[in-house]
C-alpha beads as a LAMMPS data file, in Angstrom:
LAMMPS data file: protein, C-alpha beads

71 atoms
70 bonds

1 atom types
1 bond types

-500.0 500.0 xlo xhi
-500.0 500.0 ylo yhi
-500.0 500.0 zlo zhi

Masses

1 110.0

Atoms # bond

1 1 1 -212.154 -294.668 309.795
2 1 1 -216.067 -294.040 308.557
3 1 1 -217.161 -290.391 309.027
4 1 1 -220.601 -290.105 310.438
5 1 1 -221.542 -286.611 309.928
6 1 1 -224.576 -284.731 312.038
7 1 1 -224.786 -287.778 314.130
8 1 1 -226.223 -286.592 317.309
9 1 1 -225.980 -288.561 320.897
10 1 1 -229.669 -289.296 320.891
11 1 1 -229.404 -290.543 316.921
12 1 1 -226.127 -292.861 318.649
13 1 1 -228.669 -294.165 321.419
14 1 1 -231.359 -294.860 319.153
15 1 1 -229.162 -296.891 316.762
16 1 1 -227.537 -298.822 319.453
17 1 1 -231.294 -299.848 320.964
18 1 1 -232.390 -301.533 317.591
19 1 1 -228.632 -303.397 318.042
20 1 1 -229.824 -304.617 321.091
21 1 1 -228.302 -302.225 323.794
22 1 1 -230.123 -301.000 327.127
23 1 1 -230.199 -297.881 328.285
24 1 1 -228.600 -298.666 332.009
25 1 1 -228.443 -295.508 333.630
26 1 1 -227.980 -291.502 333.219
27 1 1 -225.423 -289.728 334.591
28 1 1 -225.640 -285.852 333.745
29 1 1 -225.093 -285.623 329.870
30 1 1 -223.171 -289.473 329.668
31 1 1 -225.538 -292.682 329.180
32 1 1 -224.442 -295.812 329.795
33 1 1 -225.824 -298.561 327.504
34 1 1 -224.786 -302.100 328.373
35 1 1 -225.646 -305.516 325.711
36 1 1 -224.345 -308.549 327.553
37 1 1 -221.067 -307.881 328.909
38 1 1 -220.404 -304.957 326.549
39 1 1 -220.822 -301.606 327.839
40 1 1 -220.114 -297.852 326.144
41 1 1 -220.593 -294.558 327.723
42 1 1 -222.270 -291.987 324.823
43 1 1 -222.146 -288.179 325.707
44 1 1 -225.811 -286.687 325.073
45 1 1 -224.892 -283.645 323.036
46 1 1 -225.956 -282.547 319.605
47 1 1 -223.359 -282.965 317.648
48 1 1 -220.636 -286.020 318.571
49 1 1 -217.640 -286.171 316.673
50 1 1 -215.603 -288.288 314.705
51 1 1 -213.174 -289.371 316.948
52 1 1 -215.844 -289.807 319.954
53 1 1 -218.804 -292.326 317.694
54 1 1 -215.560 -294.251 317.033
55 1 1 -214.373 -294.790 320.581
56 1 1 -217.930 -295.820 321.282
57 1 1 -218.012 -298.127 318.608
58 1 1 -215.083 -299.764 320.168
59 1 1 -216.418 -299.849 323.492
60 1 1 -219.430 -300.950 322.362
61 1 1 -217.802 -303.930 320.155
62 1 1 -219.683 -303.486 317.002
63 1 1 -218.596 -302.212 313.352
64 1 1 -219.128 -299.387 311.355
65 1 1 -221.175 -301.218 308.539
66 1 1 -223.628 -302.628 311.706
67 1 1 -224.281 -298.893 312.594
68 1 1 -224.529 -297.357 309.180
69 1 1 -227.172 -300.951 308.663
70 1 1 -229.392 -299.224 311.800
71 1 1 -229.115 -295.451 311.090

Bonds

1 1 1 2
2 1 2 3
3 1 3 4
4 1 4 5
5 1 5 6
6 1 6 7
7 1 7 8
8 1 8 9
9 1 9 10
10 1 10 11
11 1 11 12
12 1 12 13
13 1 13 14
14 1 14 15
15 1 15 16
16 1 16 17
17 1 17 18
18 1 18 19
19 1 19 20
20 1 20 21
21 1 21 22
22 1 22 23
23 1 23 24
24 1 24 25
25 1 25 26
26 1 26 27
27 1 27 28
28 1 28 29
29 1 29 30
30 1 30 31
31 1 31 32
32 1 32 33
33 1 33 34
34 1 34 35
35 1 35 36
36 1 36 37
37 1 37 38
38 1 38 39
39 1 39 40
40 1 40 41
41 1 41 42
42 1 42 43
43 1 43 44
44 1 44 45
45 1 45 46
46 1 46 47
47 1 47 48
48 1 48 49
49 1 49 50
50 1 50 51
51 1 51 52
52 1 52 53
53 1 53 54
54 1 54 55
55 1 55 56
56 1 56 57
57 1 57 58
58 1 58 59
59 1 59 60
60 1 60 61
61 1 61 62
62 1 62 63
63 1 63 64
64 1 64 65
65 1 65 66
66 1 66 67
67 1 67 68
68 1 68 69
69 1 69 70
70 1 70 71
């Protein structure tokens, strides 16, 4: 699995808009982004790690080598 160090929730939302995601909603700290029929659930904190950008890259259906493309 890629290591994405520093990455940030708001760096994670920002990446995933120029991939094509929407910001659907806000619920406390968690946004929901949604492209199509694919949907992820990012927490909003300052530091995410390892384990949680890569469950979010599987929610969201996209690779590792798309988001390193966009960051």
């Amino acid at each position: 699995m890629p290591k994405f160090p520093g990455l940030s929730g708001a760096d994670l939302v920002a990446a995933l808009e120029k991939l094509g995601f929407l910001n659907v909603r806000q619920s406390g700290s968690h946004i929901v982004m949604r492209r199509g029929s694919m949907g992820c659930v990012i927490p909003n904190h300052k530091e995410l790690k390892v384990g949680t950008v890569n469950g979010v890259l599987r929610q969201a259906g996209i690779s590792a080598e798309e988001l390193k493309s966009v960051l």
